[in-house]
N, C-alpha and C positions, 0 to 999 in steps of 0.2 A: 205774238203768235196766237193760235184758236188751237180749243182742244175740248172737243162735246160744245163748240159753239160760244164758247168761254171763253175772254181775252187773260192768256197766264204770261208774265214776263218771268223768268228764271235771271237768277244770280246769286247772290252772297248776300249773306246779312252780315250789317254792319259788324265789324272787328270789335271782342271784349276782353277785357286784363285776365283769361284764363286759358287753361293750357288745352282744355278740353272743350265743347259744349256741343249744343244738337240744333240740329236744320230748323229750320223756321216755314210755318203756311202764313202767307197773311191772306184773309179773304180783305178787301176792300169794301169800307162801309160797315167792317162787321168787329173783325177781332183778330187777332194774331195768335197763333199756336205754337207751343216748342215743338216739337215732334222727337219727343226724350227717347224714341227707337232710336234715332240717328242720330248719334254722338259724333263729329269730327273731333278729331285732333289737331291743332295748327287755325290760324286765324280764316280758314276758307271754307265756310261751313255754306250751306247749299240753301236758298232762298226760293221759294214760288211765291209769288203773289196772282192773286184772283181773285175776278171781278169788275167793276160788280156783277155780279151772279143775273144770266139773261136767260126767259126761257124762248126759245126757240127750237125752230125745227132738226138742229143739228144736235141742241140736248137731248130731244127726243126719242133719238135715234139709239141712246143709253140704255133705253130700257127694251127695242126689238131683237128679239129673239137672233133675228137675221145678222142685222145690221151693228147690234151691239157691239160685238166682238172685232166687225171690222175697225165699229169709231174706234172703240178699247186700243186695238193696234193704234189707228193713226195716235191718235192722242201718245199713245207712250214715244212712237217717231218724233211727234212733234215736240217734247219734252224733250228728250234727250238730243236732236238736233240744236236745241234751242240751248240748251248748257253747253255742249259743242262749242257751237258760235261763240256766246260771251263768254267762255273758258280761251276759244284762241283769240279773241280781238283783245279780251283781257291781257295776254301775255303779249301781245305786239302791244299795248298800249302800255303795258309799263318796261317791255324792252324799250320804246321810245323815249318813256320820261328820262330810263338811267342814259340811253345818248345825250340827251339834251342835258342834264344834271351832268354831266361826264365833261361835256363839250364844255360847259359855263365853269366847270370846276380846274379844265384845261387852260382856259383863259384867263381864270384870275393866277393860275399858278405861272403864265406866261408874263403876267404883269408882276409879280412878283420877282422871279428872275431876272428879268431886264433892268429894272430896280437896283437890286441887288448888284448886277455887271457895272451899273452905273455909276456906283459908290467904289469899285474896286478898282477909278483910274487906269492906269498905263497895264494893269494887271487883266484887265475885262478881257475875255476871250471878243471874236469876231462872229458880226451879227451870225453872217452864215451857220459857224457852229452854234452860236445861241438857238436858233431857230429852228436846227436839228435836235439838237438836244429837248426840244420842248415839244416838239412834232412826235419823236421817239417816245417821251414821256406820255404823253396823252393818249397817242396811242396803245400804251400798257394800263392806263388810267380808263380808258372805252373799253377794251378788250376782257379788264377784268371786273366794270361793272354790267355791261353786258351778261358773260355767262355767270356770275352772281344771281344775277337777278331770273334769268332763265331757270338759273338750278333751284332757285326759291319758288317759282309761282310752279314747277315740275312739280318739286315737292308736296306744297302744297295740294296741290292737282291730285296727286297721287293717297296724298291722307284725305282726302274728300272725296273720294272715290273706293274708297277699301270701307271709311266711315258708312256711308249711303249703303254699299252693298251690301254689307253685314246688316246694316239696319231693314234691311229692305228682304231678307233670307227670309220667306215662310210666310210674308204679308200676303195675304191674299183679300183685305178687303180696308176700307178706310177707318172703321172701329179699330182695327188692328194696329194700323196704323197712328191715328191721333186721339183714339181713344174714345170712348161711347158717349152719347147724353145721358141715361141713364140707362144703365144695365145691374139688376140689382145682383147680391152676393147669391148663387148656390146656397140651402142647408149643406151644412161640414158636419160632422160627426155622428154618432148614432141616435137615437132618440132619447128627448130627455125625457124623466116622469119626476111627481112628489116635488113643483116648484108652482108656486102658485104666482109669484112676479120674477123680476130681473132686473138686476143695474147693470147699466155699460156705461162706459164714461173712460177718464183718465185717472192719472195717481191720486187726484182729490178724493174718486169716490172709491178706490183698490184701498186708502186711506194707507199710502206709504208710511213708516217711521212706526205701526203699530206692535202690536204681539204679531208674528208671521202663521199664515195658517200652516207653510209648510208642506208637506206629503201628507197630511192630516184632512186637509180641503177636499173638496166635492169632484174638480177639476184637476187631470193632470198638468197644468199651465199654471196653478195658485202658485205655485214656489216662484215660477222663472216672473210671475205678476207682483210679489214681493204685497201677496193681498193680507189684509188682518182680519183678526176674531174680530176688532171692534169697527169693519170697513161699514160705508152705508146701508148696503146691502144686508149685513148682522144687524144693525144700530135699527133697520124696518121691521126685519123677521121678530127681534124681540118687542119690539111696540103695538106690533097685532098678531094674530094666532097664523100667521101663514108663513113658509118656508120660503126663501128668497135666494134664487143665487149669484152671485157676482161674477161680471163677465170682465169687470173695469179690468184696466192697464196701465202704467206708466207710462208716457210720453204718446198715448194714444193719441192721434189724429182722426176724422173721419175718413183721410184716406189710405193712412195705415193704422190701423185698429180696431176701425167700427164697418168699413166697407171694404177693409182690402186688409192682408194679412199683417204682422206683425212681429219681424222680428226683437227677441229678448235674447241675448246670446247667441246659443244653440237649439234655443226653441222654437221655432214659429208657430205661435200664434194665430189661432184661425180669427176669421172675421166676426165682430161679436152678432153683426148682423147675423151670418150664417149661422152661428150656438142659439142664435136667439128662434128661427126655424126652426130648430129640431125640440126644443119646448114645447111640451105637449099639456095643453091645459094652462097656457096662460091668459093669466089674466092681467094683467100691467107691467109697463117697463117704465122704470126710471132712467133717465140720460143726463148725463154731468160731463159736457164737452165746452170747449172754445180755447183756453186760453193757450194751449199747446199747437191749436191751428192759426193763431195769429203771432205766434212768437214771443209772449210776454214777457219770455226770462232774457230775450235780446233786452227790449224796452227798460225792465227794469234795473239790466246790469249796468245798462248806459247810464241813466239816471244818478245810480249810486255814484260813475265814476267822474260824471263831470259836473261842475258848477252849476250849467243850466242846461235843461234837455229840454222845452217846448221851443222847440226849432221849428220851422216847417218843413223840412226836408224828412225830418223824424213822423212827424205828423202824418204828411203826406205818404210816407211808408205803412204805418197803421192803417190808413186809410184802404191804402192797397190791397192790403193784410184783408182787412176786416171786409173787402167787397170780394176776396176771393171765399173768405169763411163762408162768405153769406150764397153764394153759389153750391159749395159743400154740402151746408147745409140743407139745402133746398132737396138737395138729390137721398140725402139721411132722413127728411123728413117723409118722404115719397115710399122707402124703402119701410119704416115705423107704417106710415098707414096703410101696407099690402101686409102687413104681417098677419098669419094664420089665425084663424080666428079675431081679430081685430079688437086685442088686449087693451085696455087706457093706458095712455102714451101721458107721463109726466114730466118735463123741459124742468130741469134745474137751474137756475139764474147764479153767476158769478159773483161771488161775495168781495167787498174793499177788504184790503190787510189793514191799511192803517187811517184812521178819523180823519174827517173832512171836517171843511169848514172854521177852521180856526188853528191858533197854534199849536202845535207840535212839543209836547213835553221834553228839553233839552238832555234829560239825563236815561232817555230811553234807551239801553244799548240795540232795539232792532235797527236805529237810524241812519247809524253808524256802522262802516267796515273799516277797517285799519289801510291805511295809506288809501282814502278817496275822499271826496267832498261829503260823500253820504246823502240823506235827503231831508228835507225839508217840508215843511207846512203848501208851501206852493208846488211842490212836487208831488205830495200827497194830493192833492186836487186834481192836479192835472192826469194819475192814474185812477182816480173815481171818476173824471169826465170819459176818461176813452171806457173801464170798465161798462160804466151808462151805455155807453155805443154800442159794445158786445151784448149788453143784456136788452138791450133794444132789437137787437139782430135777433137773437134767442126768444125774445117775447113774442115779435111779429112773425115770424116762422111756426110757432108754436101755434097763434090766434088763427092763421090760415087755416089749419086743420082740425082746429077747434080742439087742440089737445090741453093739458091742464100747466100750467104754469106756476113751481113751485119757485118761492123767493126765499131761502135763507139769511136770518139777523144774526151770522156771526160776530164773536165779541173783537175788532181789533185789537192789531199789537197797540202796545202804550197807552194802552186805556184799564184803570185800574178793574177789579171785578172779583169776584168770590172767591178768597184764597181757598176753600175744601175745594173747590171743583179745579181749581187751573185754568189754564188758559184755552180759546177757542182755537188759537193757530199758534203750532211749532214757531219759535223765534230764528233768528238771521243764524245763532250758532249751531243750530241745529242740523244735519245733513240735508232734512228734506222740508229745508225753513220755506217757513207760508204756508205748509200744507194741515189741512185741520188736524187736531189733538180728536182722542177720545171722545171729549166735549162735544167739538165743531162738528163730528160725524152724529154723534147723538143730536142735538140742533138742525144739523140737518133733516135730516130722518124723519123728525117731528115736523118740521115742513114739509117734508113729501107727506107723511101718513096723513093727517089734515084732510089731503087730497085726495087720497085714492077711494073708488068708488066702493061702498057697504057691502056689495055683492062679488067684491075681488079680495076677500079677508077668509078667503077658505078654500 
């Protein structure tokens, strides 16, 4: 069908092992979109495809005053006609398959009887009633895959239909719908003063597992952030004479935590982007994100539990991962370099937990977890290669905007190192194992301050 001049076919996207999921755009030649407003229920979820994308004099007509609203109308006829159609041909095409499935299932049941009669001798009924009997049978055998099947694709029809409409209640424009390219966050809350920089980031730089700042903190959200006295953010304020405050968060994401809210229980969490606008007089942000948007406590749990995890399918999922990050990203960078007064922006790089390049000290307990393989020398590699990819992602993103690019040399687990100070990262037995120690936050710190520019120290 055409719709603004556009070839769109309607249907269904392919069927997947869940109970729920949302409509699908594909443009052609481009990309494919969830459209996470429209959830169905039931394996019939609603499919547009279009394109490729033509301009012409009927698209045109989109943007006149006049004319607009008439194509707007056709277009929505055309669409909804068009689901119509392959909604009934849909259902005569699989009330046909169960006739024919019915019929072939009639026929073997009719060869199996006769079978049957044939071995019971002097006892076999007469074909006649053989034939009835199987006529009769099939009969109830059609009849009941028939409306089966009828009341199935209804159903479905009907949760695909309740799904769309609710999703589709209040849209009034395609942002709304599949979501913006970039639309930065609002400032959220009142105006800040008395901060001369900022951290955002995730539980690395909130620095989980610490002393907790509590009701005590700057922030009403420090508690529900579970942030410490000794988080990066403190670990910078004490290394130069400037007051710094911490926006970090556990399991932040850039699209829930740093551009979009964040629930913590009962708290939600504004966007640290939007905290970070109402700072007044800043001069630098630091940012410690990725491994929460690429999923790396998947990767690693997998690792621990089975024998070998550089699979390609594993791989290929990373990959995935790390090319949606880097889209994220893209849009968090854009949002850093509009910010108010145009602070220095310093990109934190992801640290290895544990040594590369050679053996693996056997008696290290982070290696090991009770009932799995645990990991290994060649396991450890292979998350320093994909880490490398992240911090490639992170450095290039960074070089774009000429922002500054800090690299912390955290100490690995199983690597021995200065019993007074401890270690750089919590171990496996720890609640929030992997995440830096006191230490690891101070090391940090000292790799960002390095960086920050002489005239942003006050």
């Amino acid at each position: 069908m055409l719709a603004f001049g556009q070839h769109i076919t309607v249907g269904a996207r392919p069927p997947e092992p869940n109970l729920v999921g949302p409509a699908r755009l594909v443009q052609v030649g481009n990309t494919a979109l969830d459209v996470e407003r429209i959830r169905v229920y039931g394996p019939l979820r609603p499919q547009i495809t279009l394109g490729p994308v033509q301009r012409n004099a009927a698209s045109e007509a989109l943007f006149d005053p006049q004319a607009g609203p008439v194509a707007a109308a056709a277009a929505v006829r055309a669409v909804t006609d068009g689901f119509v159609t392959w909604y009934v041909l849909g259902g005569l095409g699989l009330i046909a398959f169960a006739l024919v499935a019915a019929a072939g299932a009639a026929g073997l049941r009719t060869l199996f009887v006769v079978r049957a009669e044939s071995r019971a001798g002097a006892a076999q009924r007469a074909l006649p009633d053989i034939w009835a009997y199987c006529v009769r049978a099939a009969g109830r055998m059609t009849l009941l895959a028939t409306v089966v099947s009828a009341l199935a694709w209804l159903g479905c029809g009907a949760l695909a239909y309740d799904g769309a409409a609710a999703g589709l209640q209040g849209v009034n424009s395609l942002t709304q719908l599949v979501g913006a390219r970039h639309v930065s966050p609002p400032p959220a809350g009142p105006p800040i003063t008395g901060y001369a920089g900022a951290v955002i980031g995730d539980s690395r730089a909130a620095r989980v597992g610490g002393p907790p700042v509590g009701n005590r903190g700057d922030r009403p959200d420090d508690a529900a952030c579970a942030r410490s006295t000794d988080s990066l953010a403190a670990e910078i304020g004490q290394l130069m004479p400037s007051k710094v405050l911490n926006l970090a968060c556990p399991d932040a994401t850039i699209a829930a935590g740093l551009r979009g809210p964040q629930q913590r229980g009962d708290v939600t969490v504004a966007p640290q982007i939007a905290s970070l606008k109402q700072l007044q007089g800043l001069k630098f942000v630091v940012v410690e994100i990725g491994p929460n948007d690429v999923g790396w406590t998947d990767f690693l749990r997998y690792c621990y539990g089975v024998a070998e995890c550089d699979d390609t399918l594993t791989a290929n999922e990373f990959g995935y991962r790390l090319a949606a990050f880097d889209r994220a990203f893209g849009d968090l960078l854009v949002d850093l370099n509009d910010l108010p007064g145009r602070p220095q922006v310093i990109i934190t790089t992801s640290y290895d937990v544990f040594p590369t390049g050679g053996a693996l000290p056997a008696d290290c307990p982070d290696l090991h977890f009770p009932g799995t393989p645990g990991l290994d020398a060649r396991k450890a590699d292979l998350f320093a290669a994909r880490n490398a990819q992240l911090n490639e992602v992170l450095a290039a993103g960074a070089g774009k905007y000429g922002f500054a690019v800090a690299r912390p040399a955290l100490r690995p687990l199983c690597t021995s190192g200065t019993p007074e100070l401890g270690p750089d990262l919590q171990g496996i037995d720890s609640p929030n194992a992997f995440h830096p120690t006191g230490v690891g936050s101070l090391r940090t710190a000292s790799a960002v301050v390095r960086l920050i520019a002489p005239n942003a120290t006050s």
